[in-house]
Biopython code that builds the backbone (N, CA, C, O; Angstrom):
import numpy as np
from Bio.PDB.StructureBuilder import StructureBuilder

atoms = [
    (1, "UNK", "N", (42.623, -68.578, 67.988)),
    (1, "UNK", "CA", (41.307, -68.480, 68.588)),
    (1, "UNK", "C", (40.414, -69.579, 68.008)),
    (1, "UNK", "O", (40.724, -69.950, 66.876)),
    (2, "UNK", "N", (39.444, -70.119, 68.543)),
    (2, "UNK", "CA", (39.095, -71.284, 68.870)),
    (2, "UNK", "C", (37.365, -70.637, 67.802)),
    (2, "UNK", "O", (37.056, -69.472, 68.052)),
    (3, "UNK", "N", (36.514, -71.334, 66.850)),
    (3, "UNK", "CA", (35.122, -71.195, 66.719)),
    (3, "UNK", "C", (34.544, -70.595, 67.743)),
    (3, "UNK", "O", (34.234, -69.448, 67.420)),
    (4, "UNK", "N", (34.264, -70.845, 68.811)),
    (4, "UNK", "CA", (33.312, -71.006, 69.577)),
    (4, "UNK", "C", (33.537, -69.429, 69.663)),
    (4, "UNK", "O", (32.732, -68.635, 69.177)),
    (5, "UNK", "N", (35.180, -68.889, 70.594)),
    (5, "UNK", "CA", (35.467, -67.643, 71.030)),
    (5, "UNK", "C", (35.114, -66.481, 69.850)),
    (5, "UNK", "O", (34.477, -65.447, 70.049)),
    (6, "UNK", "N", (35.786, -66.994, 68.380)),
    (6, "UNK", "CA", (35.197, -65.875, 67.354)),
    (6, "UNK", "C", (33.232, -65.879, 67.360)),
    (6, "UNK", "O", (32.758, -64.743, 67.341)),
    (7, "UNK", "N", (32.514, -66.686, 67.377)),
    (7, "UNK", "CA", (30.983, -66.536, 67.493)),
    (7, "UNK", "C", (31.260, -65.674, 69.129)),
    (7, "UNK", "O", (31.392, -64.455, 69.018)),
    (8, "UNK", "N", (31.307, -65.986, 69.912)),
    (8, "UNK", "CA", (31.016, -65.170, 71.335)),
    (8, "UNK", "C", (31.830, -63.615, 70.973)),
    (8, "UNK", "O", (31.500, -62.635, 71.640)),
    (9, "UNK", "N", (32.724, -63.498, 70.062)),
    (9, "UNK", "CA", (32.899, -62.336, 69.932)),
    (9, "UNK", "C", (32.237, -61.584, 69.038)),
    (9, "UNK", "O", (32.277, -60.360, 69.165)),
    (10, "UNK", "N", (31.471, -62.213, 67.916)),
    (10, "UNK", "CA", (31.217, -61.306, 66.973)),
    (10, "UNK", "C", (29.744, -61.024, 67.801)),
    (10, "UNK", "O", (29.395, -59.844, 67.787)),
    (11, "UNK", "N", (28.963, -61.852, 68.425)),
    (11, "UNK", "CA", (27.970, -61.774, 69.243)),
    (11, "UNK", "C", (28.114, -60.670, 70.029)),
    (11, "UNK", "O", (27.270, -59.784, 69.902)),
    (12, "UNK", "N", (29.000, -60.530, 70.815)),
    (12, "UNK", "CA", (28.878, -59.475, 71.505)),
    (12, "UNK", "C", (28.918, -57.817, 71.144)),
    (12, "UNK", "O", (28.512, -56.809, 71.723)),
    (13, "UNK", "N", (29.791, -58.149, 69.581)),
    (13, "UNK", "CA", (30.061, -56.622, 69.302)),
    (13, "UNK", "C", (28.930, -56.085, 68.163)),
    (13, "UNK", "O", (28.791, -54.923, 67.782)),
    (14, "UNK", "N", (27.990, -57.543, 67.634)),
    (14, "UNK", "CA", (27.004, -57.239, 67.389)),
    (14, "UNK", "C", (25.655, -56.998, 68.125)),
    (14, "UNK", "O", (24.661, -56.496, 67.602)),
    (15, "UNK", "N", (25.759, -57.423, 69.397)),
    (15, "UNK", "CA", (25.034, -56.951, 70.848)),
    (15, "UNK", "C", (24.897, -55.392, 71.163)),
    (15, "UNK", "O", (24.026, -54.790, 71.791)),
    (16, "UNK", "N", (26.029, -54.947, 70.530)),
    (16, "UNK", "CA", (26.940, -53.467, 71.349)),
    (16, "UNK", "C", (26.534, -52.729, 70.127)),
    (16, "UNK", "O", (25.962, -51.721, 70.541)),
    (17, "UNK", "N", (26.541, -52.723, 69.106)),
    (17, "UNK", "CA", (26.333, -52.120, 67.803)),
    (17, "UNK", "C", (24.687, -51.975, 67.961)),
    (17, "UNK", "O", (24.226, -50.836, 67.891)),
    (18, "UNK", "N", (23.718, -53.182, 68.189)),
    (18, "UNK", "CA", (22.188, -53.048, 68.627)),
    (18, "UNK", "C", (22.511, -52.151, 69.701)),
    (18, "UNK", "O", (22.936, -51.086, 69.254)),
    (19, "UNK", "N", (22.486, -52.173, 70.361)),
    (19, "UNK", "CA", (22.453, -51.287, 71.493)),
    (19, "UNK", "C", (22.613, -49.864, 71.064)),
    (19, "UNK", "O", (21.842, -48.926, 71.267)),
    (20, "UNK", "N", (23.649, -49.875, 70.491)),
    (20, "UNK", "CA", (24.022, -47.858, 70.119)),
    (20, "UNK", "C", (23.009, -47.722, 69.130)),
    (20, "UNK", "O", (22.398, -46.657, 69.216)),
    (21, "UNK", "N", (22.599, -48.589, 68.090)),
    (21, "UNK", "CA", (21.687, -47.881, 67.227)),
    (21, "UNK", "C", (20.555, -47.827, 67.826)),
    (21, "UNK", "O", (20.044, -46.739, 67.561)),
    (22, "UNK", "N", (19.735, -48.595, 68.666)),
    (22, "UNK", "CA", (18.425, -48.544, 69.396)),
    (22, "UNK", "C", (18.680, -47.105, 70.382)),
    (22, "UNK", "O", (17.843, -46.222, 70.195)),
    (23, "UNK", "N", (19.822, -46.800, 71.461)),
    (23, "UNK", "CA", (19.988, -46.035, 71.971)),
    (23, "UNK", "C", (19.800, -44.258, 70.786)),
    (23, "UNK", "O", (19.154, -43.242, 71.042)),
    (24, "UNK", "N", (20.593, -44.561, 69.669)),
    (24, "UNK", "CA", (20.766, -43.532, 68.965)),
    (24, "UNK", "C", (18.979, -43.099, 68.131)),
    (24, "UNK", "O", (18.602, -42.029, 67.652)),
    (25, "UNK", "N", (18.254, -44.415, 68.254)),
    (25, "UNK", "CA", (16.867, -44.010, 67.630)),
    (25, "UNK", "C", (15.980, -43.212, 68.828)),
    (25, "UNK", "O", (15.332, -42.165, 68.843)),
    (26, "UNK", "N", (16.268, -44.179, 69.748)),
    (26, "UNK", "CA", (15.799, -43.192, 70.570)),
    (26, "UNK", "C", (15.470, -41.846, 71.009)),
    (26, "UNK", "O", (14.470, -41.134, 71.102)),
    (27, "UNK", "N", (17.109, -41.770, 71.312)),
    (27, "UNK", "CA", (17.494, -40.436, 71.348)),
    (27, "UNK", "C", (16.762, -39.522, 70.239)),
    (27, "UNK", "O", (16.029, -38.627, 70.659)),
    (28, "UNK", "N", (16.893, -39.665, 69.071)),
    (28, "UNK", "CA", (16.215, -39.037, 68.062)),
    (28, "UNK", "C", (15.189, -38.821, 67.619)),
    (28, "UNK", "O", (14.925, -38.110, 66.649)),
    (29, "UNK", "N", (14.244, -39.624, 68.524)),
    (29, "UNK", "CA", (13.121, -39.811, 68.485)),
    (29, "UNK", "C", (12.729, -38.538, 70.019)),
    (29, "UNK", "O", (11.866, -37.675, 69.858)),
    (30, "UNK", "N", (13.319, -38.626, 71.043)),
    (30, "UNK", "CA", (13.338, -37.318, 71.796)),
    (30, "UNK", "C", (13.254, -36.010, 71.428)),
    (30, "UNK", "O", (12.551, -35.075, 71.811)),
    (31, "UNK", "N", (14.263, -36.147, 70.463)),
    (31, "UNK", "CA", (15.274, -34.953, 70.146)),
    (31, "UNK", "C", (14.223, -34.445, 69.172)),
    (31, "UNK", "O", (14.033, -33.242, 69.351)),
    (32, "UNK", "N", (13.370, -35.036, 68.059)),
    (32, "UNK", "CA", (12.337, -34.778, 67.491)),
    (32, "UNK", "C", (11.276, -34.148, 67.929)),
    (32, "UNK", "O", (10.731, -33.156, 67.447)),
    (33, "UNK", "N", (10.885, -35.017, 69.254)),
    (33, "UNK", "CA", (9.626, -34.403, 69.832)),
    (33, "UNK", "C", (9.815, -33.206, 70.370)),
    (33, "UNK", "O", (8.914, -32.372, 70.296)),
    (34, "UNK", "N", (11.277, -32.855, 71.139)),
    (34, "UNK", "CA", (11.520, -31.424, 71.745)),
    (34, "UNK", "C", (11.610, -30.180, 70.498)),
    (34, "UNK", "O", (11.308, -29.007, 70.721)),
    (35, "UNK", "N", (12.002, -30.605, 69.397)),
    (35, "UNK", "CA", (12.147, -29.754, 68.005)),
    (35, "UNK", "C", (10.874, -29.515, 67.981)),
    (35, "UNK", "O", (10.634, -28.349, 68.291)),
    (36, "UNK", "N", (9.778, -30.263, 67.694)),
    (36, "UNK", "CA", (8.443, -30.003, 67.110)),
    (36, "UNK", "C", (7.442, -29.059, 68.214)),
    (36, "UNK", "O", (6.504, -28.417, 67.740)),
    (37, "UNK", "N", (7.803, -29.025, 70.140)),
    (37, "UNK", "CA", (7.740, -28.513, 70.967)),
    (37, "UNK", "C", (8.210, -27.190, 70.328)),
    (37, "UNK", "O", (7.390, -26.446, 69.790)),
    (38, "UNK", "N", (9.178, -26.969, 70.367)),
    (38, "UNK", "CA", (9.953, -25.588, 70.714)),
    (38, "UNK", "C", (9.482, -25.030, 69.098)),
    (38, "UNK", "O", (9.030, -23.885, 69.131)),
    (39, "UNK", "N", (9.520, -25.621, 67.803)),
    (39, "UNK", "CA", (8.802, -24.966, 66.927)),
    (39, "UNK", "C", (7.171, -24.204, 67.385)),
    (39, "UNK", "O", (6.911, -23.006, 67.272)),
    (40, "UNK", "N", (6.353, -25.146, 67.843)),
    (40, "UNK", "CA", (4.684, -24.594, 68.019)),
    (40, "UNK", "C", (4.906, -23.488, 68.946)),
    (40, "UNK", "O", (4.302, -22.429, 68.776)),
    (41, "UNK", "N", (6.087, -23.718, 70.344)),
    (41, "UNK", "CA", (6.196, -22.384, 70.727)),
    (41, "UNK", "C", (6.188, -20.621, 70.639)),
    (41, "UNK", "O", (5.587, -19.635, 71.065)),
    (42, "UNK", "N", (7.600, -21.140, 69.544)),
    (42, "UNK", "CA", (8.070, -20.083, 68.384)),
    (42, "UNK", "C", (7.204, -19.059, 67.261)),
    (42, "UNK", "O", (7.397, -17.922, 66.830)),
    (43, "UNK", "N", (5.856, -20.415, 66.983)),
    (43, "UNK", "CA", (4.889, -19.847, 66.172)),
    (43, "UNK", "C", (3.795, -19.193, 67.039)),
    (43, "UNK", "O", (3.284, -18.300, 66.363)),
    (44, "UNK", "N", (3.218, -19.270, 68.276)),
    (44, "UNK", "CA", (2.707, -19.097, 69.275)),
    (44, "UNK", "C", (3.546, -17.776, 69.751)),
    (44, "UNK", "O", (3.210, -16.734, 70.313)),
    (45, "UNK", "N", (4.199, -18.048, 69.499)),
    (45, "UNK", "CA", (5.341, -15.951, 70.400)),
    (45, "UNK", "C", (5.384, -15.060, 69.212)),
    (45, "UNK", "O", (5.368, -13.830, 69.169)),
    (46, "UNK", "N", (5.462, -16.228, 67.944)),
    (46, "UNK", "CA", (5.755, -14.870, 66.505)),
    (46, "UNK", "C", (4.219, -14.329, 66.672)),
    (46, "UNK", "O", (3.927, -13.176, 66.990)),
    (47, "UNK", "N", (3.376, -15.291, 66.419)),
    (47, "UNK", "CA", (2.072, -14.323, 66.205)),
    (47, "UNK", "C", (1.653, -13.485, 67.219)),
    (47, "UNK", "O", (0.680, -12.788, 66.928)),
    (48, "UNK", "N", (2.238, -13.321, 68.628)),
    (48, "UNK", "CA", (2.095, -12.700, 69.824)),
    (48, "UNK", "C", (3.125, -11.281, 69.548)),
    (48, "UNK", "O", (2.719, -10.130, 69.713)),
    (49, "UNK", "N", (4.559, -11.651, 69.087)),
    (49, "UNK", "CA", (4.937, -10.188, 68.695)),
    (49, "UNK", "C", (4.508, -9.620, 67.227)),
    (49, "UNK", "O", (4.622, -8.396, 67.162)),
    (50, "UNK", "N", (4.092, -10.178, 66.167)),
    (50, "UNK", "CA", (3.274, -9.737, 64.972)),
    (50, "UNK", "C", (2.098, -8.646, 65.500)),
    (50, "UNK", "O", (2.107, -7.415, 65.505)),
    (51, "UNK", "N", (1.295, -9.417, 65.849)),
    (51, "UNK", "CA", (0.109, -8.352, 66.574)),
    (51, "UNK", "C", (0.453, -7.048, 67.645)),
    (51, "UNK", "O", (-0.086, -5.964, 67.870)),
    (52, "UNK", "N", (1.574, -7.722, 68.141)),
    (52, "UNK", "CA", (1.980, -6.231, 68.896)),
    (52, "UNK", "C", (2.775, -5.464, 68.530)),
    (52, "UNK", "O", (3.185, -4.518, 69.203)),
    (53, "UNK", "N", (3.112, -5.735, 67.441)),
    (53, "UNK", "CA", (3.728, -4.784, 66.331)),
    (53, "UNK", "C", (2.889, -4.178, 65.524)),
    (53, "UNK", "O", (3.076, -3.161, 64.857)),
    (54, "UNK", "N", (1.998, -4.814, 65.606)),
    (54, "UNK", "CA", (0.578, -3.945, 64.127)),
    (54, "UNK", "C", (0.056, -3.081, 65.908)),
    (54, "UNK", "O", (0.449, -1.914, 65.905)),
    (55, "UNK", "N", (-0.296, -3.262, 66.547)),
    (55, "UNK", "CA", (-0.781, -2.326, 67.712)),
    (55, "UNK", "C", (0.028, -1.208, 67.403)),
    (55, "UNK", "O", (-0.421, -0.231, 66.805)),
    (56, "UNK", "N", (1.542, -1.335, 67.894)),
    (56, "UNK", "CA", (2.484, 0.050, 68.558)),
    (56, "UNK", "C", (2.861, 0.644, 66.835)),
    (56, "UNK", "O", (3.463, 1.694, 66.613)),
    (57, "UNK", "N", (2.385, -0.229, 65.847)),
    (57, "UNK", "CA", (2.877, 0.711, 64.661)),
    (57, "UNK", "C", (1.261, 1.488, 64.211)),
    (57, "UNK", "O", (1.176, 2.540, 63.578)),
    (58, "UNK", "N", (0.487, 0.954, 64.541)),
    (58, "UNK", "CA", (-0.965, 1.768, 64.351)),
    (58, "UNK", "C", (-0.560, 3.265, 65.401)),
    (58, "UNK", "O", (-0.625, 4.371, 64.864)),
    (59, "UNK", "N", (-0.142, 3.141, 66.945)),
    (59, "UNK", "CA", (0.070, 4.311, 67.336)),
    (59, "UNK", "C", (1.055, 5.171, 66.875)),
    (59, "UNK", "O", (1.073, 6.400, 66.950)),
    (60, "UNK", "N", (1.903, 4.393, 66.376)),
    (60, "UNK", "CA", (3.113, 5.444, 65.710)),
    (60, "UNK", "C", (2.560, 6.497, 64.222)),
    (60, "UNK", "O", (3.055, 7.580, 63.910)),
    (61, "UNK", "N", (1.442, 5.788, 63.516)),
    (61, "UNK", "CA", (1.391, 6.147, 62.793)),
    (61, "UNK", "C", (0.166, 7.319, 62.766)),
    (61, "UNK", "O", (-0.067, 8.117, 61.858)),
    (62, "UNK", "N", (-0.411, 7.189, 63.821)),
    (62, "UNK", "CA", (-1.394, 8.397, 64.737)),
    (62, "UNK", "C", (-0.493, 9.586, 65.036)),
    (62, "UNK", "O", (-0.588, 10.718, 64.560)),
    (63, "UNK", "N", (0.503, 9.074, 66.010)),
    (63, "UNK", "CA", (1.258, 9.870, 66.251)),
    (63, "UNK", "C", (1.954, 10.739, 65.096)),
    (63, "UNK", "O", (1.934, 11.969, 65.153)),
    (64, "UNK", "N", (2.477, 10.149, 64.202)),
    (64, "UNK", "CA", (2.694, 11.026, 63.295)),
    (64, "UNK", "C", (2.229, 12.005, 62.482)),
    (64, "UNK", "O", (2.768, 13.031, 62.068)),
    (65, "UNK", "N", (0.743, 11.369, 62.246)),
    (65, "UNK", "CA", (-0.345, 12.318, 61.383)),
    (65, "UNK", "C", (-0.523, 13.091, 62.783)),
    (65, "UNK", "O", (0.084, 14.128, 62.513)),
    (66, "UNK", "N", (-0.812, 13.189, 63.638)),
    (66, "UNK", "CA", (-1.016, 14.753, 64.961)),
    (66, "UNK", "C", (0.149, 15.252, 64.347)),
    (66, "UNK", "O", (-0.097, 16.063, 63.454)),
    (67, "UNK", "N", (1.452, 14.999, 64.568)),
    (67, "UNK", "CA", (2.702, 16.018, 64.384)),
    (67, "UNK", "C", (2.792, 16.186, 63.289)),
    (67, "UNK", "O", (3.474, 17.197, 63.117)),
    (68, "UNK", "N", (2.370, 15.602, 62.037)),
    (68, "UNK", "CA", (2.843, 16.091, 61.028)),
    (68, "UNK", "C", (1.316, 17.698, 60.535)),
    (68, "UNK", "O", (1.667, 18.603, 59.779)),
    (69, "UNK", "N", (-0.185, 17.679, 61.141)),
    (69, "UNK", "CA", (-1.002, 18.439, 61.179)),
    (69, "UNK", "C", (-0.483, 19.712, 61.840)),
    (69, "UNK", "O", (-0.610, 20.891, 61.511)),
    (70, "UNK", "N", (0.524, 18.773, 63.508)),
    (70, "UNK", "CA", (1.008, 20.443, 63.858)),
    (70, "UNK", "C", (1.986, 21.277, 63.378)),
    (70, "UNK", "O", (2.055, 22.484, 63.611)),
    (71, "UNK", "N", (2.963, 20.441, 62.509)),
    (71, "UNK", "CA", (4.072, 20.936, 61.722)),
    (71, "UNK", "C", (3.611, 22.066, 60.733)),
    (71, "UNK", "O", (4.117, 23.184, 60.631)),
    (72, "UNK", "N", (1.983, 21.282, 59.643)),
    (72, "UNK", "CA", (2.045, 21.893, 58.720)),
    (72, "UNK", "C", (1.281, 23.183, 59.133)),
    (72, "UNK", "O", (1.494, 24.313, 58.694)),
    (73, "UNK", "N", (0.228, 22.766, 60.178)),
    (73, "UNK", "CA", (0.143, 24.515, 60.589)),
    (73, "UNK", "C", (0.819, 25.378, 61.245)),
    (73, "UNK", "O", (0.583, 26.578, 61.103)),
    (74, "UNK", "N", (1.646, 24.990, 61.963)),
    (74, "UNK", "CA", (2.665, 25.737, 62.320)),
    (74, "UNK", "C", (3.341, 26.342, 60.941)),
    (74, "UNK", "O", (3.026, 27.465, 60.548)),
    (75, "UNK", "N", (4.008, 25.765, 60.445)),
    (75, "UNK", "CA", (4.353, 26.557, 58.840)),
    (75, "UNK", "C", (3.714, 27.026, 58.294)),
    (75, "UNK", "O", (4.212, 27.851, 57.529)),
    (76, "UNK", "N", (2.085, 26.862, 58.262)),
    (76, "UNK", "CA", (1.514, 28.139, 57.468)),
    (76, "UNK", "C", (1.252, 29.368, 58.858)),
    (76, "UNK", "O", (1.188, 30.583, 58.677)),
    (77, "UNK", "N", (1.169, 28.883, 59.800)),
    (77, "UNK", "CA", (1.250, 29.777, 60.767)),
    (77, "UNK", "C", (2.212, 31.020, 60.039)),
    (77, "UNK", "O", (1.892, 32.047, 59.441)),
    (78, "UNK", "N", (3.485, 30.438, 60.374)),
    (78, "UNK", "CA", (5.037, 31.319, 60.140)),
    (78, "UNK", "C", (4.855, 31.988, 58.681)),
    (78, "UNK", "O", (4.833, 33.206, 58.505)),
    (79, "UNK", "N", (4.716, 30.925, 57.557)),
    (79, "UNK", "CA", (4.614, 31.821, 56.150)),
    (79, "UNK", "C", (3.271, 33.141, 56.131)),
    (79, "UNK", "O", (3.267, 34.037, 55.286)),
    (80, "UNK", "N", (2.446, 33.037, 56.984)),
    (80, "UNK", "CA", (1.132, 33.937, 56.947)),
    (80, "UNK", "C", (1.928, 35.261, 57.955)),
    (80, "UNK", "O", (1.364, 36.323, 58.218)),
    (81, "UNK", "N", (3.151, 34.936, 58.352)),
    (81, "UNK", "CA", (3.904, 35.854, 59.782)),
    (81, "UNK", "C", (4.781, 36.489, 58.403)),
    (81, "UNK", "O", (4.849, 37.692, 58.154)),
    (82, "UNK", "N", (5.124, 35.909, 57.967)),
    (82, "UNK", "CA", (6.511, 36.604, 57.105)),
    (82, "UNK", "C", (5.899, 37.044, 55.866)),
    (82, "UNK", "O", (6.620, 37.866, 55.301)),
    (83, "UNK", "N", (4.617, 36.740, 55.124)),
    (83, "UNK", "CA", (3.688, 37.411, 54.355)),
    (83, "UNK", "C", (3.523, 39.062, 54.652)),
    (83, "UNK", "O", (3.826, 40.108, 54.079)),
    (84, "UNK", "N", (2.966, 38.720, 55.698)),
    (84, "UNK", "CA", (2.705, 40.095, 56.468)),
    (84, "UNK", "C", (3.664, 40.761, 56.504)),
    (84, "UNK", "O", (3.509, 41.924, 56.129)),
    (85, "UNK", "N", (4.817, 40.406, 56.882)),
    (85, "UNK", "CA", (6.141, 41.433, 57.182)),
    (85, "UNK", "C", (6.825, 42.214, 55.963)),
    (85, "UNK", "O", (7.614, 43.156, 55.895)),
    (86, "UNK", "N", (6.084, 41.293, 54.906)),
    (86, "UNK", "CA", (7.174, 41.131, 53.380)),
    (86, "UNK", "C", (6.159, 42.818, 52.979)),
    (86, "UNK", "O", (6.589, 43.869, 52.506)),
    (87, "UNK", "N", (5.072, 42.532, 53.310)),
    (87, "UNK", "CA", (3.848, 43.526, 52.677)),
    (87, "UNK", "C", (4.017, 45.112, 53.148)),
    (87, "UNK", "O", (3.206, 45.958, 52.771)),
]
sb = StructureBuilder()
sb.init_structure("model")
sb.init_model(0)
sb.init_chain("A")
sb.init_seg("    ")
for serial, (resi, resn, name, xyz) in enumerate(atoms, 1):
    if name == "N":
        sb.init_residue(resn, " ", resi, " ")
    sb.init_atom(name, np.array(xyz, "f"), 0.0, 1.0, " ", f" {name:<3s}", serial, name[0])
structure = sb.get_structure()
C-alpha cells in the first residue's frame, strides 16, 4: 500500500470514529434530558400520592377511634349484663 492510500485510510476511520463519538454525545445528551423529565415527574406523582395517603390514613384513623368507642362500650355494655347476672 502506497502513502497516500494509508493517509486516505486512517482519514476515514478517523472520520467514522468522530462520527460515533459526536453521535454517542448526543445521544446522551437526549437520554439526559428525558432522565431529568421523567425524574420531576416522579417527584410531582410522589408528593400527589404522599398527600393522599396522609388524607385516607387521617380517615382510617377516625374510623378506628368510632369502632374502637363502640367496642369499648359495647364491653362495658356486656360486663354491666354479666355483673348483674353474677349478683
Amino acid at each position: 500500500m502506497s502513502e497516500a492510500q494509508y493517509v486516505t485510510f486512517i482519514f476515514g476511520f478517523a472520520a467514522t470514529i468522530a462520527a460515533i463519538l459526536i453521535a454517542l454525545l448526543i445521544n446522551n445528551a437526549r437520554l439526559n434530558d428525558a432522565k431529568e423529565a421523567l425524574r420531576a415527574e416522579l417527584k410531582a406523582g410522589d408528593a400527589e400520592i404522599r398527600a393522599e395517603l396522609k388524607a385516607v390514613d387521617a380517615e382510617i384513623l377516625a374510623q378506628m377511634a368510632t369502632y374502637h368507642l363502640a367496642v369499648v362500650s359495647r364491653t362495658a355494655e356486656l360486663d354491666n349484663r354479666i355483673t348483674r347476672l353474677e349478683r
